[in-house]
C-alpha positions in Angstrom: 48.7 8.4 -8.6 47.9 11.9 -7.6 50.1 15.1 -9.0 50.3 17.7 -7.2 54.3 19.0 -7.9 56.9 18.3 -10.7 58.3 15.5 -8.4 55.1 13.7 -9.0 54.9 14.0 -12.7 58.4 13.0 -13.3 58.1 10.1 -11.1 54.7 9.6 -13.3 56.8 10.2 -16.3 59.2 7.1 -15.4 56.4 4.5 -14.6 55.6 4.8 -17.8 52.3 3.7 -19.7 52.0 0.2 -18.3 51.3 -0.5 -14.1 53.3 -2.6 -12.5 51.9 -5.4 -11.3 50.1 -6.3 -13.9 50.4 -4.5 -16.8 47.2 -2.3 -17.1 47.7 0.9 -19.2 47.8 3.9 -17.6 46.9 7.3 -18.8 47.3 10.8 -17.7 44.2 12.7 -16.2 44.4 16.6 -16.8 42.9 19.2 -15.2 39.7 19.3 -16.8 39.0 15.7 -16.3 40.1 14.5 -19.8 42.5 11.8 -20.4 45.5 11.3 -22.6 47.7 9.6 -24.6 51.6 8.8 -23.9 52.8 10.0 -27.1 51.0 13.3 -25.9 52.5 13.0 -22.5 55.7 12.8 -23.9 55.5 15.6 -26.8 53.8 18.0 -24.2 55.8 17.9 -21.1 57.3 20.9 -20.9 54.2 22.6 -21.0 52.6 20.2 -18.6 55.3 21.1 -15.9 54.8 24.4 -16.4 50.9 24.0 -16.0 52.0 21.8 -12.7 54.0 24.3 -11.5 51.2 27.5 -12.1 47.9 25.4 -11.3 46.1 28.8 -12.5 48.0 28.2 -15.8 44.5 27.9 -18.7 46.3 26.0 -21.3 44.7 22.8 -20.4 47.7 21.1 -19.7 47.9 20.6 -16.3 48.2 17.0 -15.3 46.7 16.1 -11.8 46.9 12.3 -12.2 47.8 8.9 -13.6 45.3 6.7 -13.7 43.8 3.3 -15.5 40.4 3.3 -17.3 39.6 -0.4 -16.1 36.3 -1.0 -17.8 33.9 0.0 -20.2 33.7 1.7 -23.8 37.2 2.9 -25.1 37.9 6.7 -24.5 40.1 9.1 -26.5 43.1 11.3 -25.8 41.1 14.6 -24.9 44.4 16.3 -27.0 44.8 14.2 -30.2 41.6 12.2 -30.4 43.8 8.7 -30.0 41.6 5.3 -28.6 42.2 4.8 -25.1 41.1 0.9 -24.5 40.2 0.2 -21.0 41.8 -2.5 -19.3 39.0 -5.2 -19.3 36.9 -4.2 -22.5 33.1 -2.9 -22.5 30.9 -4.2 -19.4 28.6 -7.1 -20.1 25.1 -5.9 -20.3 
């Protein structure tokens, strides 16, 4: 799911961290390509609507999508440093 305006990223907000069908975990994407945590999300989201609403805002809080790491190593919030598991594990080698 793209974010481009508020509207997005509080209908974002309201999915929540799980997609629906099928309950893979999503994860917002900011700006700089790095992904994040909900508890993040959620503590930060003043400051991420402000960032959606000034796009030239440098905080690094800009969110510009909601997304699900489907496979390969687990990541980490690019804010807190908390594991990100991807929806299917690590790819077979």
């Amino acid at each position: 799911m793209e974010i481009k305006t508020t509207i997005d990223l509080a209908k974002a907000y309201r999915i929540g961290p799980w997609a629906w069908p099928g309950g893979y975990p999503l994860y917002p994407i900011f700006s700089d390509g790095e992904m994040g945590c909900w508890k993040c999300f959620k503590e930060n989201y003043r400051n991420i609507a402000d960032a959606v609403r000034d796009p030239s805002d440098a905080t690094g809080f800009r969110v510009v999508a909601l997304d699900i790491h489907w496979e390969g190593e687990d990541s980490c919030c690019g804010h807190c440093s908390a594991r990100l598991p991807s929806a299917y594990g690590e790819v077979d080698a």
